[in-house]
N, C-alpha and C positions, 0 to 999 in steps of 0.2 A: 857595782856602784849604780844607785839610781842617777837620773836625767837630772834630779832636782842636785845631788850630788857632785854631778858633773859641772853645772850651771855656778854650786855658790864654792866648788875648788876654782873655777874660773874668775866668778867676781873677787876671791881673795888675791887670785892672782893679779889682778889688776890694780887693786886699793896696792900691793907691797909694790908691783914694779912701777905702774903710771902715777902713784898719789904718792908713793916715800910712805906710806903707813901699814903697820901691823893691825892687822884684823883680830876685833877679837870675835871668834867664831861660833861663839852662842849668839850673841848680836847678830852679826849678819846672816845668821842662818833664820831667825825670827823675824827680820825684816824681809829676807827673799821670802819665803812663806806667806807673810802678810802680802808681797805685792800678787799674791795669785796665778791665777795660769797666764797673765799676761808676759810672764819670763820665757814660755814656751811658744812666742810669738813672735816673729821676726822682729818685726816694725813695732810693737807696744813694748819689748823686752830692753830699749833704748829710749835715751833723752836727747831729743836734737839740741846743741847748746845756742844754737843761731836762731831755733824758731821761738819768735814771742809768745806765741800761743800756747806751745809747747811749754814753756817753762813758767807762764800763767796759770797751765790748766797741776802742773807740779804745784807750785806757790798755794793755789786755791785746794786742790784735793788732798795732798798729803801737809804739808806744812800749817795751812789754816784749820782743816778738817780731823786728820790722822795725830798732829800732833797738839793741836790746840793751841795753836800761838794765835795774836794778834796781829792782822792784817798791817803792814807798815813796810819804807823803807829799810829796815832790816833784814826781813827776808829775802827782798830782791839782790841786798849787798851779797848775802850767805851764797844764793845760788851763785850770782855770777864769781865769786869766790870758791865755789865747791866745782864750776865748769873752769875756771883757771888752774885750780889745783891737777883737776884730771885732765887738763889738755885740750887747748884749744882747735889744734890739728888732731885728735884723738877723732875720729868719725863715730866710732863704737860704743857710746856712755850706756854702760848697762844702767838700767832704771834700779836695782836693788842694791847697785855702788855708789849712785847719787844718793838714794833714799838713807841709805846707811848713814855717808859722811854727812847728809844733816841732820839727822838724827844726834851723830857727834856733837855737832857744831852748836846746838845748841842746848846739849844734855839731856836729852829726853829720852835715855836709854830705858826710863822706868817704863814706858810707853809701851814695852815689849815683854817686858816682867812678866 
């Protein structure tokens, strides 16, 4: 089993036991892939859910860029709603488990097509 392998059996593991949801595993395996080698990075391979920066520089590069949506309070609601769903005490937020569940969140699965 490859490293990349190893990484999105873990992020499923985490969408079914911390988020209450089944993965569906074409999806998330096309979004870990899109987030690139930064999964093989300790510190880029995570979303802090506490830093504003951090979840700005999310909002602006994947949500307004990657997914094409429209700059507004909604996106801010989704994240802090995608960082409640995975846990607030959760320290760990892999980046291609938030990526994924907004991707859900707002149907944009075609993005990955």
């Amino acid at each position: 089993m490859s490293k990349r392998d190893e990484l999105i059996a873990k992020y499923a593991s985490d969408l079914k036991d911390k988020c209450g949801m089944t993965p569906d595993m074409n999806l998330l395996t096309k979004v870990t892939v899109g987030c690139g080698p930064s999964i093989y990075n300790a510190d880029a391979s995570t979303v802090s859910g506490s830093d504003k920066s951090e979840l700005e520089t999310v909002k602006k590069s994947f949500l307004i860029k990657k997914l094409g949506l429209a700059d507004g309070s909604n996106l801010d609601e989704a994240l802090a709603s995608v960082m409640d769903t995975y846990g607030k005490s959760n320290r760990n937020k892999y980046r291609a488990v938030v990526y994924y569940m907004l991707t859900k969140h707002f149907g944009k699965e075609a993005v990955y097509k």
